[in-house]
C-alpha positions in Angstrom: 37.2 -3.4 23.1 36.5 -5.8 20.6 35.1 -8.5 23.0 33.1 -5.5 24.1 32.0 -4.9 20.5 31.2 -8.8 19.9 29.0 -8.8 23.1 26.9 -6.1 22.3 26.2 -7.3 18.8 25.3 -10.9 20.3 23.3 -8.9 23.0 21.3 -7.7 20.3 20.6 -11.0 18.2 19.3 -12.3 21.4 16.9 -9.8 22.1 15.8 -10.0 18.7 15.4 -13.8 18.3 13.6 -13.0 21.7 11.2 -10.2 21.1 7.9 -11.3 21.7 6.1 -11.4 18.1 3.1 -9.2 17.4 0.0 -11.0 17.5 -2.9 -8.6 16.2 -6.1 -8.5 18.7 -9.7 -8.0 17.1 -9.6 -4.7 18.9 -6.4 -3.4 17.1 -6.5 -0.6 14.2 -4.3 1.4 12.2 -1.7 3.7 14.1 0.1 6.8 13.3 3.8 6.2 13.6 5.9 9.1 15.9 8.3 10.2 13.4 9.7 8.5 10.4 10.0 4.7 10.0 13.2 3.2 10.2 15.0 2.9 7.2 15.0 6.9 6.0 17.9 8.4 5.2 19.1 12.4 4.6 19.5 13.3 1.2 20.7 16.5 1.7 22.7 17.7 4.1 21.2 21.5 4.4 24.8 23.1 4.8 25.8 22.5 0.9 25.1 21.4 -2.7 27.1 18.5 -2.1 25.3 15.3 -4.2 23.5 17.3 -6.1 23.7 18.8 -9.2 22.2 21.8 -11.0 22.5 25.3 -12.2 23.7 27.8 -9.3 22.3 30.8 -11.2 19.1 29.4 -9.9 20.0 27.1 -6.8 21.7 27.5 -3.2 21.2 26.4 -0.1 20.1 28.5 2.8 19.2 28.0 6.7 19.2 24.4 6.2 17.1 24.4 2.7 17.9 23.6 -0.9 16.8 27.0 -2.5 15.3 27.5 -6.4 15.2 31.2 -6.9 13.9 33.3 -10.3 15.3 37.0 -9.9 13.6 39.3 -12.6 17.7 39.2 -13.9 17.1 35.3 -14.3 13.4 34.4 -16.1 14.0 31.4 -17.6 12.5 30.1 -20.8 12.6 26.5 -19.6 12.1 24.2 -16.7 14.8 23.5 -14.8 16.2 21.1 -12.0 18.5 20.4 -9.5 19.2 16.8 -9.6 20.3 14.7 -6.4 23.2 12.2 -8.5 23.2 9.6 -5.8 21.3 6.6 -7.7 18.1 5.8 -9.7 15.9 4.7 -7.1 12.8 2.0 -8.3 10.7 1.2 -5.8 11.3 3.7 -2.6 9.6 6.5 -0.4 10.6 9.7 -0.1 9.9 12.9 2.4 10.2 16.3 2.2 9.4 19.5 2.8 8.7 22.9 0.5 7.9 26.5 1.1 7.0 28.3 -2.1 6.1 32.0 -3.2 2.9 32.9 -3.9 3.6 33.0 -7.8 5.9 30.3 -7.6 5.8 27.0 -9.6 8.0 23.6 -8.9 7.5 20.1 -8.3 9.4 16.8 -6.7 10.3 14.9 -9.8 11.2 11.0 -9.6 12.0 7.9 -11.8 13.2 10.5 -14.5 16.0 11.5 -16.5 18.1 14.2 -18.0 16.6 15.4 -21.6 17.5 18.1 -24.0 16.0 21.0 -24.0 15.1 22.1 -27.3 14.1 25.7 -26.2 17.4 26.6 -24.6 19.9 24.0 -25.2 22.1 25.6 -22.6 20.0 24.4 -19.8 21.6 20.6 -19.1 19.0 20.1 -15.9 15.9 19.3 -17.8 13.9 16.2 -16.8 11.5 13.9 -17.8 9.2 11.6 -15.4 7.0 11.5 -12.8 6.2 14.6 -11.1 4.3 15.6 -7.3 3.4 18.9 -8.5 3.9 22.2 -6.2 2.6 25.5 -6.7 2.1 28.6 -4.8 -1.5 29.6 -5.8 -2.4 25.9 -4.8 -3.9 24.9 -8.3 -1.5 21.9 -8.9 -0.5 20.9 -5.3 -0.2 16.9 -5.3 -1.2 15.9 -9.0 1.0 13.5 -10.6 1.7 15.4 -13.6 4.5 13.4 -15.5 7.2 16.3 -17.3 7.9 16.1 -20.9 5.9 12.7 -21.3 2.4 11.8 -20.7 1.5 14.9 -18.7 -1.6 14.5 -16.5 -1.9 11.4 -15.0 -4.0 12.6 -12.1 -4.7 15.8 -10.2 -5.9 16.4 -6.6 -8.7 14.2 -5.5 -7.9 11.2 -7.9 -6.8 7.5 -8.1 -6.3 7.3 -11.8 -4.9 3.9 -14.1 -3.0 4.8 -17.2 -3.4 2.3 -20.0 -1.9 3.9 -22.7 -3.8 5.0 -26.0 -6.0 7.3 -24.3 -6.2 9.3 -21.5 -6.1 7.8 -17.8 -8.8 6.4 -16.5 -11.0 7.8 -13.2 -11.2 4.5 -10.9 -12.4 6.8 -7.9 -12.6 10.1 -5.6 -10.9 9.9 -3.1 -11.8 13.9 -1.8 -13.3 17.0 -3.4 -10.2 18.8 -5.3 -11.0 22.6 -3.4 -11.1 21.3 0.0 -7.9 18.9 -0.5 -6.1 22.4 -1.7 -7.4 23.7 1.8 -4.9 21.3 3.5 -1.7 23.3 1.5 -0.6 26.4 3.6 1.4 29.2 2.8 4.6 28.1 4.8 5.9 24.6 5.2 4.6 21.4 4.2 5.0 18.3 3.7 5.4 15.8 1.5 5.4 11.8 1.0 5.9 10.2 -2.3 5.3 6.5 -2.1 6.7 4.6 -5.3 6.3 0.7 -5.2 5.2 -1.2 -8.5 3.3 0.2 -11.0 1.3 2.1 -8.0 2.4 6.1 -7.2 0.8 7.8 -4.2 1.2 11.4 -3.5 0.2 13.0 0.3 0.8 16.5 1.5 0.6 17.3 4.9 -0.7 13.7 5.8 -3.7 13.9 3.6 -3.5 11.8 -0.1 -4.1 13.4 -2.9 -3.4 11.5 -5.8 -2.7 7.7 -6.8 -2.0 6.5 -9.9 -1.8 3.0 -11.4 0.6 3.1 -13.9 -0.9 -0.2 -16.4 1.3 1.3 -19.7 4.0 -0.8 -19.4 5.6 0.7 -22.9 5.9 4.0 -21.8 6.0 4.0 -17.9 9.7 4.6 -16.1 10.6 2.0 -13.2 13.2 3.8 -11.7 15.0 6.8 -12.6 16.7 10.3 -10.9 15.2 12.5 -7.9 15.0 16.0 -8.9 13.0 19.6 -7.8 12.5 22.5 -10.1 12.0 26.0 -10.7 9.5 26.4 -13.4 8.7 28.7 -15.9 6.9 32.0 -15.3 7.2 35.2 -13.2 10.2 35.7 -10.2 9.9 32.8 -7.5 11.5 31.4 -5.0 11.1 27.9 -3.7 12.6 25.6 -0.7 13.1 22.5 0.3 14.1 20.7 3.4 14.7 17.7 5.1 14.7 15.3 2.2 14.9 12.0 3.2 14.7 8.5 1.0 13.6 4.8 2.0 14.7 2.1 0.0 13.0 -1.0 -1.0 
């Protein structure tokens, strides 16, 4: 068996060392890739809370999602998350997707941490840090909207650089904020956070809708916990699904 094993992992060197190289033609372009790119990896394993950590008055998991629900028993006076606790990634990308209620509010937070929470000091899953921001009336889907900091660093449509001292500055367009919200449907989409460097991109259903060049080196996080939320407002219910992380 273990000859076995050492033959196959030769095998394998070989035809990598072998592999004929990609050599780019004048006629080549960009290409969609079938699936993910190698290197993502489950977050979640849709059966239980297991690496995660958060309030279950609020959060459960259900046919394979990670479920934030407000009852009209449970309005909260504060934001709060469910945290995945299995590192504080820097420079990554991450996947997803959400199904939210038409009143609902949440968002895909990243490079953040834990904060108090002055209004209810009960509530240990508040956050701070970049946020992809998720709504159900499609106001706020896709704006980098940074929780308990510097708040908007760009909404739908944008590529934004933050300088400190003043507000971010416009660099470009890159799409007209109403029709990018047309991409957003009522059921599921999806989501792609890209996080390398100073530079945040956020796309929804394969369409980009914000990126942000983060230039304020004082006050900008570079790396820092994963973490969704239910936000504050009327009943809602959101879900997420198939949460997967890529390292770099």
């Amino acid at each position: 068996m273990k000859a076995l094993i050492l033959l196959a992992v030769a095998t394998a060197a070989f035809q990598q060392q072998n592999a004929t190289p990609y050599v780019p033609k004048q006629s080549d372009r960009p290409e969609a890739v079938a699936g993910d790119e190698p290197g993502f990896k489950p977050i979640f394993d849709g059966k239980t809370l297991a690496g995660w950590d958060g309030d279950p008055t609020y959060w459960r998991v259900e046919d394979g999602a990670l479920v934030g629900e407000i009852t009209p028993a449970t309005v909260i006076k504060s934001n709060t998350f469910i945290i995945w606790n299995g590192g504080k990634p820097k420079d990554f990308e991450l996947k997803l997707d959400y199904r939210i209620t038409p009143d609902g509010n949440s968002g895909i937070n990243y490079r953040s941490v834990v904060v108090p929470d002055t209004v209810t000091p009960g509530n240990k899953f508040a956050m701070r840090g970049y946020q992809c921001d998720v709504d159900g009336k499609k106001r706020y889907p896709g704006n980098n909207y940074e929780e308990k900091g510097r708040l908007f660093l760009a909404v739908r449509g944008q590529m934004t650089r933050v300088v400190g001292g003043r507000p971010p500055v416009l660099v470009s367009t890159i799409g007209d904020s109403d029709e990018l919200a047309k991409v957003v449907t009522d059921d599921w989409n999806s989501v792609h956070v890209i996080a390398r460097g100073n530079v945040l991109a956020h796309i929804i259903n394969g369409r980009l809708m914000t990126v942000v060049i983060d230039d304020d080196a004082p006050n900008r996080p570079v790396d820092g916990l994963i973490g969704v939320q239910v936000h504050v407002g009327p009943p809602m219910k959101v879900e997420y699904r198939h949460l997967r992380l890529k390292g770099w």
